[in-house]
C-alpha positions, 0 to 999 in steps of 0.5 A: 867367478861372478857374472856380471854385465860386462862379462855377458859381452852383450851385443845389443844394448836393449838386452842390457836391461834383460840382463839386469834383471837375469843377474838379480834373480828376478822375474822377466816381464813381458817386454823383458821377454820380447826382446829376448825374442826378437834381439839379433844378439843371439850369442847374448841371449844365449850367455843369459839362458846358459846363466839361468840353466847352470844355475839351477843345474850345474853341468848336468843333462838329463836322459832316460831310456824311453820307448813311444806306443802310438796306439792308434793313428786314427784321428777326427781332428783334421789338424793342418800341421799334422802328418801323422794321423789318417781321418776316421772316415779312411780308418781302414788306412791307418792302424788301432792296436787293441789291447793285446796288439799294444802290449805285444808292439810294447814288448818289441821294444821294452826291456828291463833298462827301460823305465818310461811308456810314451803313450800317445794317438790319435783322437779315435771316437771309439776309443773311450775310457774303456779302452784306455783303463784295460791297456794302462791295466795291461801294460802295468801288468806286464811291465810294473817298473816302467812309468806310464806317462800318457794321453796329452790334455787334447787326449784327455779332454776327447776322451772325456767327451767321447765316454760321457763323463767329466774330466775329474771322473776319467782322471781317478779311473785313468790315475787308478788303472796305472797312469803316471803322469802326462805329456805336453803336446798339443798346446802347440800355439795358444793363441786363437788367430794361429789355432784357427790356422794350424788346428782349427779342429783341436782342444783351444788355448783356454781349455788346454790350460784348464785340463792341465789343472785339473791334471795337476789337481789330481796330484799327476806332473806334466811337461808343456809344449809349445809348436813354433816355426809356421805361422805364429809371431814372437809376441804369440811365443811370448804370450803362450810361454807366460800363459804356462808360467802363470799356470805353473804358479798356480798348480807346480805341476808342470815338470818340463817344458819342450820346444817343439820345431816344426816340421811341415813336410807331409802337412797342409803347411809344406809350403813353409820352410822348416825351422833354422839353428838360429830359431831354435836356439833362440826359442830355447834361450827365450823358455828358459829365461821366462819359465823360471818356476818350470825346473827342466827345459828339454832339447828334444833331439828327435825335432831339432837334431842331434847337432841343435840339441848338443848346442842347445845344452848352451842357450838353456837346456838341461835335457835331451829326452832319451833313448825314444825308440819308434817315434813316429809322430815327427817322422810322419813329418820329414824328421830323420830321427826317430827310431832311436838312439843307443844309451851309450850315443846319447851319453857321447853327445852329452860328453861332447857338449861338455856336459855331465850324463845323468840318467832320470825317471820319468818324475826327473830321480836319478836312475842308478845315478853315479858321478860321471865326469867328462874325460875333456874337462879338467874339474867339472862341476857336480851334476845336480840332482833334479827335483824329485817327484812326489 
């Protein structure tokens, strides 16, 4: 049956208009989307999001089998949301695997069901280009089906820095050593005001957006973040989400985007609640519904929970990341998840959310991929392939 604005059962009139626009097809404009933010009909909002989310992918959920490789904690960045690294000048308190040490810690966790390295860190001033083309060359050695996706545009642009050369150059050697594309993070909240509250020592807005296109530029696909839940406003959610979709008309690089929740436990912000159920389905409904030219966005279980992240498959929603064994960047910060999740868990909360489980790559291809029906659904609608990657 064809939706319409009565079946939406909205519950908050200004929503009307937003709904209008959802059911044509069209574009969200930026009062559109603050009142996707602010509106207290989060059922309504919801129902929106879900809209646009089966529209583009049916009943399918995407996951893969993924492992994290953190390969230094060491950071000069002194970021005030962060628990995760240990200031250069107490380097000795924290850890910086070398070459061999990372391989060695990868192989703890790789096996031949594997497909996709995590590889992030901290901003460790030693670490140059050197460093990161003799491990992507190592790890692509010993593992050559598994997708190196690494260094996020923070990473990038302090490597660059620190090796005295330009970001074109670093990406070629970086590109030609074995990476395969980039994560999203640190994009946290582009807006100045907040930035100078939470990471006043970090990459700005303007130069996060910059390296994603010169990331792009060098035909590498990328996810995209935003950090929500401490200091920021709707109108700051609003403003970075169509910061990214912007971009994302100009380049087509970005592949997903990922709500990130806050968690402020072990921070300089532990004075602040953590996020509810109720922001967090309402931010994902909000990406979902303004990131129209973004295919994926991602309910990443190890932040908001195995229970958010099934609800979740509902406000927007298509994936859940994956198997992500050893995640210790949230678990740093009071997450309770992190240290992974059996293939055949994920797959039930998948089921559970009435959805379908298809197993992606990194660049969202269907990995062995065979119809999967969910035993409690009557005739449940095909699982639609992602895009694929170049």
């Amino acid at each position: 049956m064809t939706p319409t604005l009565e079946s939406l059962r909205l519950g908050d009139p200004a929503l009307a208009p937003v709904a209008d626009r959802v059911l044509a097809g069209e574009r969200l404009d930026r009062d559109d989307a603050l009142v996707a933010a602010t509106t207290t009909d989060l059922l309504g909002v919801g129902r929106l999001a879900n809209l646009v989310r089966e529209r583009l992918h049916g009943d399918a959920t995407f996951f893969n089998i993924n492992r994290h490789l953190n390969p230094t904690n060491v950071c000069v960045a002194s970021c005030a949301l962060c628990a995760f690294s240990v200031p250069f000048r107490r380097a000795a308190e924290g850890w910086t695997y070398s070459v061999e040490e990372a391989v060695r810690v990868a192989e703890r966790d790789v096996d031949e069901t594997v497909t996709e390295l995590h590889i992030v860190g901290g901003l460790h001033p030693k670490l140059t280009v050197d460093y990161w083309e003799a491990l992507f060359r190592a790890l692509r050695e010993r593992f050559p089906r598994v997708h190196m996706k690494a260094l996020t545009m923070v990473e990038l642009d302090f490597i660059a820095g620190a090796s005295r050369i330009g970001l074109d150059e670093l990406l070629e050697r970086l590109k030609a050593a074995g990476l395969g594309s980039c994560p999203g993070g640190g994009a946290e909240i582009f807006a100045s005001r907040v930035r100078d509250l939470i990471c006043d020592h970090k990459t700005g807005g303007e130069r996060w957006l910059e390296v994603a296109r010169c990331v792009h530029g060098h035909g590498l696909k990328s996810n995209c973040t935003m950090l929500y839940g401490h200091v920021e406003t709707p109108a700051e959610r609003v403003d970075h989400l169509l910061a990214l979709r912007a971009l994302q008309d100009e380049t087509g690089g970005f592949q997903c985007f990922i709500p990130l929740a806050f968690h402020p436990e072990n921070t300089r912000l532990a004075h602040l609640p953590p996020t509810g159920g109720r922001l967090d389905l309402q931010t994902m409904a909000l990406a979902r519904l303004v990131l129209d030219n973004i295919p994926h966005v991602k309910a990443y279980w190890i932040m908001l929970g195995e229970k958010i992240a099934q609800v979740a498959q509902h406000f927007g929603a298509d994936d859940l990341d994956g198997t992500v064994v050893d995640e210790r960047i949230t678990r740093a910060a009071g997450g309770k998840a992190g240290r992974g999740m059996a293939r055949a868990r994920l797959e039930s909360l998948i089921r559970e959310a009435r959805r379908i489980p298809v197993e992606r790559d990194t660049l969202y291809r269907p990995v062995g991929r065979e119809e999967l029906s969910s035993p409690d659904r009557e005739a449940p609608r095909r699982a639609a392939p992602g895009p694929a990657g170049p």
